[in-house]
N, C-alpha and C positions, 0 to 999 in steps of 0.2 A: 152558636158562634156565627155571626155576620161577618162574609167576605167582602172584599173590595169590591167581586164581581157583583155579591147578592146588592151591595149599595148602585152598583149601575144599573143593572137591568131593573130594579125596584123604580131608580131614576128614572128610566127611558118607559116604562113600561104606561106611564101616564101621557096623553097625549097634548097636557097645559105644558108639562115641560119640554115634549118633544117642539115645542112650536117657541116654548123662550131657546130652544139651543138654537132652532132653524134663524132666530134672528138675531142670536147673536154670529153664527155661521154667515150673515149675509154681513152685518156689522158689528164689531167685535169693539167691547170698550166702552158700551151702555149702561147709562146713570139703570136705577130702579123705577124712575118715572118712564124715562124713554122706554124702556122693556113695560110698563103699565100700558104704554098707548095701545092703542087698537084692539085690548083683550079686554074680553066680558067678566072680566074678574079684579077683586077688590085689589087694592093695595098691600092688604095684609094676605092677599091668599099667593098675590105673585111671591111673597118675602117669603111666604111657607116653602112655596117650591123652588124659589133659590136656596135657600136652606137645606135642601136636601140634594138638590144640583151640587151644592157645595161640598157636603161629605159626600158625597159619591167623587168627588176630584174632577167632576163634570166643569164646574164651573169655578174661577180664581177669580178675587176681587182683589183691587190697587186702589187705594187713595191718591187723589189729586186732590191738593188743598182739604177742600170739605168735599168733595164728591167720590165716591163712591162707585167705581168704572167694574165692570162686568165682563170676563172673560171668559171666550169657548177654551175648555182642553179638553183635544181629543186623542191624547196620548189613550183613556179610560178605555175607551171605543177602539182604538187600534188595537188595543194589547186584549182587547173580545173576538176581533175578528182573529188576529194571529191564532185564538187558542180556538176558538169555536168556530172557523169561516175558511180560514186559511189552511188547517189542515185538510181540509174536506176537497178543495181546490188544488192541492197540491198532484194528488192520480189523475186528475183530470188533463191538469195539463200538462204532464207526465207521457198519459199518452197521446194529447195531440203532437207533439214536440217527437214521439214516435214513429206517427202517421208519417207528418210531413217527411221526417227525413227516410224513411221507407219510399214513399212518393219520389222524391228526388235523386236515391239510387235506382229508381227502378227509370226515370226518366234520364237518367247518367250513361244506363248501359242501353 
């Protein structure tokens, strides 16, 4: 059984896709040709990895007229970091948030 997460990190884990996200992350709304320019890879190989950007929920496409507009979602990515990132950060800042206010009763009295 393949999870939603096993499709992102499978996503993310290539670094041809990690570089179509970074430019969609700079410009959001890019035909398939625009995402083609400036990478060393065919046409057909960018479609493969929007294809799989795509079911992992990585990536949403819109039609305009006949064009085909390309969209970052990084709902995928948040809802990774809240289970895999965000718990791990939560003691941490736990106890600075301790420190400080230890620090500032001790600078109180």
């Amino acid at each position: 059984m393949v999870t939603n997460d096993d499709k992102v990190f499978k996503a993310l884990a290539d670094g041809s896709r990690r570089a179509l996200l970074d430019r969609l992350y700079r410009k959001n709304g890019l035909t398939l040709n625009e995402l083609c320019e400036g990478h060393d890879m065919s046409r057909q190989a960018v479609t493969k990895h929007l294809a799989l950007l795509e079911a992992a929920n990585l990536v949403v496409t819109q039609w305009r007229g006949r064009a085909k507009l390309h969209y970052l979602n990084p709902v995928p990515i948040n809802e990774i970091y809240m289970r895999w990132i965000g718990k791990f950060e939560r003691n941490r800042l736990q106890a600075l948030h301790n420190l400080k206010q230890a620090l500032q009763e001790d600078t109180d009295e």
